[in-house]
C-alpha angles and dihedrals in degrees: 000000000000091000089052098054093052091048091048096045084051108051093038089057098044090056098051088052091050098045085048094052096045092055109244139193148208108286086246092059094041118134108226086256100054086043094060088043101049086045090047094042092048077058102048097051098033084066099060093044090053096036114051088175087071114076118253086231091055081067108037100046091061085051095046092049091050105047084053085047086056096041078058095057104044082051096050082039082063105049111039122040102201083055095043084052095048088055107039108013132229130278109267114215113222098175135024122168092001096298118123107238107221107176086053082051089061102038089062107029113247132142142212100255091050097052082052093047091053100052090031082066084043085067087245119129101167128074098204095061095070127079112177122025118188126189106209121219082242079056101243122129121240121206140204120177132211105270094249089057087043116115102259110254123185084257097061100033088065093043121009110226111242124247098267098045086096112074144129122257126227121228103216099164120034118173094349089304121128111223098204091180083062102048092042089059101038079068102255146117131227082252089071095039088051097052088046089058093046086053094054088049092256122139094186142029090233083067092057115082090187133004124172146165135203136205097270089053095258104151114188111189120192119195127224115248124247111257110245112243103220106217 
């Protein structure tokens, strides 16, 4: 009994450091990668606290590989955005201006039904009212409605918002790094990147931490902070 209680009281405790360290979400909110890792680490450690023929290190070296696998991937996830796409995916857009997009539908399997059954639980009922659906890669949708369907808020009951205030926004630079598929299909040229940049006081993209643009042409361009030189 008493062995049982210490192996338990370990390995619980290793996994919620790990899980700490590695950053991790509600289930809800879970990239694909962190999913399979929380489901093959409950197993793992569900075997040595069952089993005691099985030694408690047959079951702490594997979490302990993969918590650092995983440590390894946030990292590469970070630092490189075709990985990070490969890995997580990419937000897929439903609907944009109001029109149901039905090939994006296909390509990620959702149905009709299930689109219904999201916004249903968004408290929304009516198509029409939506103007930009967006599939996360957590596979939650997000939703922003057209202004006139928006909660009133102070801001909009002493000047309605008109019908394009509401629009998404394109990330173009992301970590200092250009996304030239992005600003291809925002509609622009390195000639205007580069005279936005110029604008803001920055001579190069891997001084922008975020840069994006929306439909009505708003750029908002954040700079990356100055590492502090510890003395």
């Amino acid at each position: 009994m008493t062995t049982a209680f210490f192996r338990t009281i370990i390995l619980y405790l290793l996994l919620i450091t790990g899980l700490r360290l590695t950053g991790k979400r509600q289930i809800g909110e879970l990239e694909p990668t962190e999913l399979v890792l929380t489901m093959i680490l409950s197993d793992l450690a569900a075997v040595p606290m069952q089993d005691f023929g099985v030694p408690l290190i047959d079951g702490i070296i594997p979490i302990l590989t993969l918590l650092s696998l995983s440590t390894l991937l946030s990292y590469l996830s970070l630092r490189s955005v075709r990985f990070r796409a490969w890995a997580c995916g990419k937000p897929t857009i439903i609907i944009r201006n109001g029109k149901l997009l039905q090939a994006a539908m296909r390509r990620t399997r959702l149905t009709i039904d299930e689109l219904l059954e999201e916004l249903r639980q968004q408290s929304i009922c009516d198509l029409s009212t939506v103007k930009y659906a967006i599939l996360e890669t957590s596979g939650q949708l997000s939703v922003l409605l057209y202004p006139q369907h928006q909660p009133l808020t102070p801001q909009t009951a002493a000047q309605p918002p008109a019908d394009d205030s509401v629009s998404l926004p394109t990330v173009i630079i992301s970590d200092g790094r250009l996304l030239q598929e992005n600003l291809h299909h925002a509609g622009y040229e390195e000639n205007w990147l580069r005279s936005q940049l110029k604008k803001a006081g920055v001579s190069r993209p891997s001084d922008v931490f975020l840069l994006t643009v929306d439909d009505a042409g708003q750029v908002v361009i954040i700079k990356k902070e100055k590492k502090e030189v510890s003395r």
